[in-house]
C-alpha positions, 0 to 999 in steps of 0.5 A: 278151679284154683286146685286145677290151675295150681296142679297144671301150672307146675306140670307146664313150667316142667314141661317147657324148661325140661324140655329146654324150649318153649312148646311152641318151637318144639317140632311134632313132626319129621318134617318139623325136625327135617326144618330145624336141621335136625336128622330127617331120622331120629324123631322122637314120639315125644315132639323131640328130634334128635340131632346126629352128632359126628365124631371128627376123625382120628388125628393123624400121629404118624410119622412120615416114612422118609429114605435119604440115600448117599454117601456116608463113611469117608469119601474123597469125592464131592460134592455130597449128593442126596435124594429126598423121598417120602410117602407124604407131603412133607415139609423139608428142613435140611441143617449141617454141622462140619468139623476140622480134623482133629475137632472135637466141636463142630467149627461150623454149623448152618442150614439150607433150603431143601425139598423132596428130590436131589439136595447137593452138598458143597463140600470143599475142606477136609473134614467130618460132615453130619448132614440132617434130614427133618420131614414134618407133614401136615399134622406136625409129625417128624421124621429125621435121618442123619448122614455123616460124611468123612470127606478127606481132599485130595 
């Protein structure tokens, strides 16, 4: 009898440690394993269920599309108005570097709010203006359009 006990034993600790729970929880039955939050399907013939593991979607890598259209090149006319557009909800950030003619640094430089739709510009000295698009969308991606602007006042 002790040669018995001794051989089943072993056999019974493998069985409840590999199995990683105690026989007692380990659901027989579907329905078992529809209780337990496992997959209604899935049931194993050997008092297992499996549960379904779901893979989390692609993470969104790609920029957004963004068209800024308005004047570039020299112009005479102000104020600079620009119309914002974009395939996706974006967050919008709107900076501007301005120099004096005969500069080689910027003399001024400066952002402003903006959002998608029509951003104006006060343009009011002689000069070279280099307005920046930045759209980010919700993941984080970029996208950037610079426009550069010779305004000469009449």
């Amino acid at each position: 009898m002790r040669r018995i006990v001794l051989l089943l034993a072993p056999m019974a600790l493998a069985v409840i440690f590999g199995s990683g729970v105690a026989l007692a929880d380990s659901p027989t039955t579907k329905e078992d394993c529809k209780n337990g939050g496992y997959a209604k399907y899935g049931f194993k013939n050997q008092a297992q269920c499996i549960k379904v593991v779901k893979q989390a979607p692609p993470a969104d890598t790609t920029a957004p599309e963004i068209s800024v259209t308005g004047p570039e090149g020299t112009t005479s006319e102000a104020p600079a108005t620009y119309t914002l557009a974009t395939n996706e909800p974006v967050t919008w950030e709107c900076t501007f570097t301005f120099t004096f003619p005969g500069e080689t640094t910027p003399s001024q430089t400066g952002s402003d709010p903006c959002s998608t739709g029509t951003k104006v510009w006060g343009i009011n000295q002689s000069g070279t203006y280099v307005f920046t698009f930045k759209a980010t969308d919700a993941a984080g991606n970029t996208s950037t359009v610079t426009k550069t602007l010779v305004y000469i006042r009449l």
